[in-house]
C-alpha positions as CSV (number, residue, x, y, z in Angstrom):
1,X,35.7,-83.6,46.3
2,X,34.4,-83.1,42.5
3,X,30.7,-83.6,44.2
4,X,31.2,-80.3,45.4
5,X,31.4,-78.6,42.0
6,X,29.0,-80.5,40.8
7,X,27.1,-79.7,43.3
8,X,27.3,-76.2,43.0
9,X,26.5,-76.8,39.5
10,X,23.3,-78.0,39.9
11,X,22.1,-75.1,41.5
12,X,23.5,-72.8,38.9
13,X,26.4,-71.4,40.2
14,X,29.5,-71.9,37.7
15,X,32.5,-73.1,39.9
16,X,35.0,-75.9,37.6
17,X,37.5,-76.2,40.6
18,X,37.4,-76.5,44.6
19,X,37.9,-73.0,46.3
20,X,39.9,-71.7,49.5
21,X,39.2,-73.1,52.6
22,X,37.6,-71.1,55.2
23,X,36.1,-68.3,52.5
24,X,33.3,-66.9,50.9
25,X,34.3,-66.6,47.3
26,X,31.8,-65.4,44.6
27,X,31.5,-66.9,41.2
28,X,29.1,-66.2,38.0
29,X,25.9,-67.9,37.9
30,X,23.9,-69.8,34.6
31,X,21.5,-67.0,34.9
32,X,24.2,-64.5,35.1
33,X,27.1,-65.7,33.6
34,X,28.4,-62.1,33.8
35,X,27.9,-61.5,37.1
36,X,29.3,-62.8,40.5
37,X,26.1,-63.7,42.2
38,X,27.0,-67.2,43.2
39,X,28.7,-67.3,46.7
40,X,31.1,-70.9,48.2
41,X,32.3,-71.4,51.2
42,X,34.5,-74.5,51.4
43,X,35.1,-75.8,55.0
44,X,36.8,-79.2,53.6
45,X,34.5,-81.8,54.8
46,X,31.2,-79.4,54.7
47,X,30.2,-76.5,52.6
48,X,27.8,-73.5,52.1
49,X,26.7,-72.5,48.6
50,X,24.5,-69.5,48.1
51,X,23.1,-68.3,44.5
52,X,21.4,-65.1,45.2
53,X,19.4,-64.9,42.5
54,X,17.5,-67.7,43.6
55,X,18.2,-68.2,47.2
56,X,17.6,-66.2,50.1
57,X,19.5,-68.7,52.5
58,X,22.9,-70.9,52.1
59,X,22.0,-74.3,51.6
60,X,24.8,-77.0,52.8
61,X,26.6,-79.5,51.3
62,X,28.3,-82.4,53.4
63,X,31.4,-84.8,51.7
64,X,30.6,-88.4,51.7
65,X,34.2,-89.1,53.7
66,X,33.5,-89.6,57.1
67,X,36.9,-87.9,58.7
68,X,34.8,-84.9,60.3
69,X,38.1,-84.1,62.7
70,X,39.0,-80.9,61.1
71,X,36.0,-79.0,60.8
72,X,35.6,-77.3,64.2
73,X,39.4,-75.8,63.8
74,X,39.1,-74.9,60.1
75,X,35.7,-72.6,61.2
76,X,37.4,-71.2,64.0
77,X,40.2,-70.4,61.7
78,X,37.7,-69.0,58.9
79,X,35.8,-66.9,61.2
80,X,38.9,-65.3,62.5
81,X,40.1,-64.3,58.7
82,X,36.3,-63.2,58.1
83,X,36.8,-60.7,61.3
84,X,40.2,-59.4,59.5
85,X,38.4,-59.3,56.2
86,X,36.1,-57.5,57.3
87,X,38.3,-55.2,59.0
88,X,40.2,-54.7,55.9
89,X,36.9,-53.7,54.0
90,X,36.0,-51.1,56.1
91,X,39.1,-49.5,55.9
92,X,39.2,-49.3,52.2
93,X,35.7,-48.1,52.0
94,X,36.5,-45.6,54.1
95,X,39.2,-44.6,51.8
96,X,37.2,-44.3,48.5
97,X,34.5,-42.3,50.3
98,X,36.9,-40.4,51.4
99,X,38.5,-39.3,47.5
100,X,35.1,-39.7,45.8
101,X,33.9,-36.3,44.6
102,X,30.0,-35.7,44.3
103,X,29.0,-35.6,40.5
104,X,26.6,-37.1,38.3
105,X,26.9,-40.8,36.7
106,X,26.7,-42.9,33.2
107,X,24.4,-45.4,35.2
108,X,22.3,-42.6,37.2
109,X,21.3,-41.6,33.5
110,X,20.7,-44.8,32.5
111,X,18.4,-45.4,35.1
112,X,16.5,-42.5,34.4
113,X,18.1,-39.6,36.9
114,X,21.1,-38.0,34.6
115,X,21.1,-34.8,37.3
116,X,21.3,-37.3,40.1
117,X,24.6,-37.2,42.0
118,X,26.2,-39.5,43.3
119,X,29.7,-40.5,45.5
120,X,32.4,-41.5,42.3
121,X,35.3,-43.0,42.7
122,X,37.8,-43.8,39.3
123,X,34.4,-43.5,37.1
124,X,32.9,-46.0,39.8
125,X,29.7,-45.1,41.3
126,X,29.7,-45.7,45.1
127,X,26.8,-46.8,47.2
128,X,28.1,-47.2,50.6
129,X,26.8,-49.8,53.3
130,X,26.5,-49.8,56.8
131,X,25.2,-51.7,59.7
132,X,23.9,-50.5,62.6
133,X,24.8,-46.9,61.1
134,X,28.2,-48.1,61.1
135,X,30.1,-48.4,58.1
136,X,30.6,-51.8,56.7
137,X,31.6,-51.3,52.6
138,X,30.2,-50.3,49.5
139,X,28.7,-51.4,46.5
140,X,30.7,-50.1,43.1
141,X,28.9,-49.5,40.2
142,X,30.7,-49.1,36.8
143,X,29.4,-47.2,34.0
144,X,27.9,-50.1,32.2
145,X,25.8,-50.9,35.6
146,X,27.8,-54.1,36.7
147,X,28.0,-54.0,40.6
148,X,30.5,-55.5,43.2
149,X,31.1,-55.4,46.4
150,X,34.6,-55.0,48.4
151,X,36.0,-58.1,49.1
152,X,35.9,-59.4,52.4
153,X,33.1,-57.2,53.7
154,X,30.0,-58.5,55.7
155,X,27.0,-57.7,53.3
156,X,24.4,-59.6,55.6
157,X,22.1,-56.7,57.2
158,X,23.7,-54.3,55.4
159,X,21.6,-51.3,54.0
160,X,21.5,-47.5,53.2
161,X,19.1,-45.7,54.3
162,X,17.4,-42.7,52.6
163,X,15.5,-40.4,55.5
164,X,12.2,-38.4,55.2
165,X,10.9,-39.4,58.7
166,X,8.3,-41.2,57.2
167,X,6.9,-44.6,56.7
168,X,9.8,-47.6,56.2
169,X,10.0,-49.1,52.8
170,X,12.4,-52.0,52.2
171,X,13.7,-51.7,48.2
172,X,17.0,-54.2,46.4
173,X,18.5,-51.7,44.5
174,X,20.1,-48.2,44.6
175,X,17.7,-47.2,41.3
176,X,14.7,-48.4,42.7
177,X,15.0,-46.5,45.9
178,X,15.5,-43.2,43.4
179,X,12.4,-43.9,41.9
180,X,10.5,-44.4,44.8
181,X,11.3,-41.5,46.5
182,X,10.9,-39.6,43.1
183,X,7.2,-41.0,43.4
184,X,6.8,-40.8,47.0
185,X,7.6,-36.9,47.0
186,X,5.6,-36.7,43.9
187,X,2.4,-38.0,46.2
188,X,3.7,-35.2,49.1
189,X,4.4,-38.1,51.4
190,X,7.6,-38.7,54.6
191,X,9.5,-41.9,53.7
192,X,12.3,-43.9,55.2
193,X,13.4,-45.8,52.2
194,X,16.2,-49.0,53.1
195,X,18.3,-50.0,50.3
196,X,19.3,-53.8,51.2
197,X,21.0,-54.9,47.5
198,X,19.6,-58.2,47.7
199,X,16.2,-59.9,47.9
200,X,17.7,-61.8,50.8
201,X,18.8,-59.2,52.9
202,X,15.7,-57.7,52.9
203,X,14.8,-60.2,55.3
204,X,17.6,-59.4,57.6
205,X,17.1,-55.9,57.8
206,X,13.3,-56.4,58.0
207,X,13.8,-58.1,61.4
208,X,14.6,-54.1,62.8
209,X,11.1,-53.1,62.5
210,X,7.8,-54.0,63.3
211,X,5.7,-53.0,60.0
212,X,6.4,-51.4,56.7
213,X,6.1,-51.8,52.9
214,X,8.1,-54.4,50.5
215,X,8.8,-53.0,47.4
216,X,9.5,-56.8,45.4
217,X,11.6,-56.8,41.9
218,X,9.2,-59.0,39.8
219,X,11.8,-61.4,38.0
220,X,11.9,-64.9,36.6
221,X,12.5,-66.6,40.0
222,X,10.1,-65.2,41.8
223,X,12.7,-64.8,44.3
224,X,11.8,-61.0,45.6
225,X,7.8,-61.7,45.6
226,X,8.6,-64.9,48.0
227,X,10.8,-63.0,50.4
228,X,8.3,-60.1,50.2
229,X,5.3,-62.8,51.5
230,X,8.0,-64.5,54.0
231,X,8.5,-60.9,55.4
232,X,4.8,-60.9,55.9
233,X,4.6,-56.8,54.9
234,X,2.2,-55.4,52.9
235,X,4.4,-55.9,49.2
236,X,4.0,-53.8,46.0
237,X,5.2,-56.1,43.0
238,X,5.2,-54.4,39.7
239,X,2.3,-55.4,37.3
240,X,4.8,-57.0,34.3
241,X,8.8,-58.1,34.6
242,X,11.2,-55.8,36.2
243,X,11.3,-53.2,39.0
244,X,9.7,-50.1,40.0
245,X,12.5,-48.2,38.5
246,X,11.7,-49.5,35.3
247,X,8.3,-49.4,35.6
248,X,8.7,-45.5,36.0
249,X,11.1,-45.4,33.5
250,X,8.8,-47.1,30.9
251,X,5.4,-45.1,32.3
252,X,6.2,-42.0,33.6
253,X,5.6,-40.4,37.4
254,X,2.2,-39.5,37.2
255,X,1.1,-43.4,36.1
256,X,3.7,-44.7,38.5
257,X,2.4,-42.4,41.1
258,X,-1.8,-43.4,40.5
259,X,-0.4,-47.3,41.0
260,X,1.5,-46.6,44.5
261,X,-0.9,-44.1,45.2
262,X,-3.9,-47.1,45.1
263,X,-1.8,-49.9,46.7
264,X,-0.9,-47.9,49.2
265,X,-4.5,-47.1,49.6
């Protein structure tokens, strides 16, 4: 079963043995060795590999063995311990909302908002997710700005929503959706900002509306200006590398404002 990690290899994500069967389990990528944005789920004769940074989709891979026999029972099994994962993260994010305290945060400050506060947990910043207004985890943020999710929670269609009764705007990141509506209530205009943490879940949760605005990270892989044209939304894409939090970090609100201001027309 080496083909596996080599497979996984070749798309980037940095696996040197075979994983559980029946999981999702994250790994670091090439492109972010420091970070767990590779995803593998092992289903012994088939598997799904995901790196986020550059995928939007699983892709699979298939063994060349030709004993298919246990498949079916070993997804029916996996599916089952996803449920009870899933379970199990909801509880716990329950829990650390539940003995965060409101206050500000190291990466809040960082990102340009040292007044902004936040739900903190054990010097972890907490973003929570839901789905269908349900609660379904959390992002964690430390202090240096690495993020995590729970383990075991369903990420797919998650978002959080930020309410103004205004025009929807899909956004990756917790930062960027500060910035916007820092921009947004700098132009005197309603907003319904959805954070979806990932390029590729912006697609998902674009599916529960008919129109809106994508507001693409420009990085290396392109990867948030091609889901932004496969959502088929009007996108803003900022002008050099990086996101619109960084572009109003580096140029200021009123600059940042005149650019959103035209696209939006």
């Amino acid at each position: 079963m080496s083909d596996l990690i080599s497979f996984a290899r070749a798309h980037g994500i940095l696996i040197d043995h075979l994983p559980p069967v029946g999981l999702w389990k994250r790994y670091p990528t090439e492109d972010h060795p420091t970070s767990r944005n590779g995803a593998v789920k092992y289903m012994g004769n088939v598997a799904f590999i995901q790196n986020h940074a550059v995928m939007t989709e699983p892709i699979l891979w298939r063994s060349t063995a030709n004993d298919c026999s246990n498949v079916v029972d070993l997804i029916r099994k996996s599916e089952e311990k996803s449920l009870e994962n899933q379970k199990k993260a909801i509880g716990k994010a329950s829990y650390i909302l539940n003995n965060s305290v409101k206050q500000t945060h190291p990466y809040l400050a960082k990102k340009g908002f040292p007044t902004q506060k936040g739900f903190v947990w054990h010097e972890l910043l907490v973003v929570p997710m839901r789905i269908d207004e349900h609660l379904c985890g959390c992002q964690l943020i430390d202090p240096l700005g690495q993020k995590r999710f729970l383990s075991g929670q369903r990420t797919a269609g998650a978002k959080l929503t930020i309410d103004n009764k205004g025009m929807d705007f899909l956004v990756e990141g917790y930062a960027t959706a500060l910035s916007l509506r820092a921009v947004l209530r700098h132009l005197k205009m309603r907003y319904k900002i959805h954070i979806c943490f990932s390029a590729g879940n912006m697609k998902k949760v674009a599916h529960n509306f008919k129109s809106g605005v994508v507001i693409a990270d420009n990085d290396w892989s392109k990867t948030g200006e091609r889901v932004a044209q496969e959502i088929g939304w009007k996108y803003w894409l900022s002008p050099e590398a990086g996101d619109l939090n960084d572009f109003h970090q580096k140029y200021g609100l009123d600059l940042l404002g005149q650019n959103i201001s035209a696209f939006l027309g």
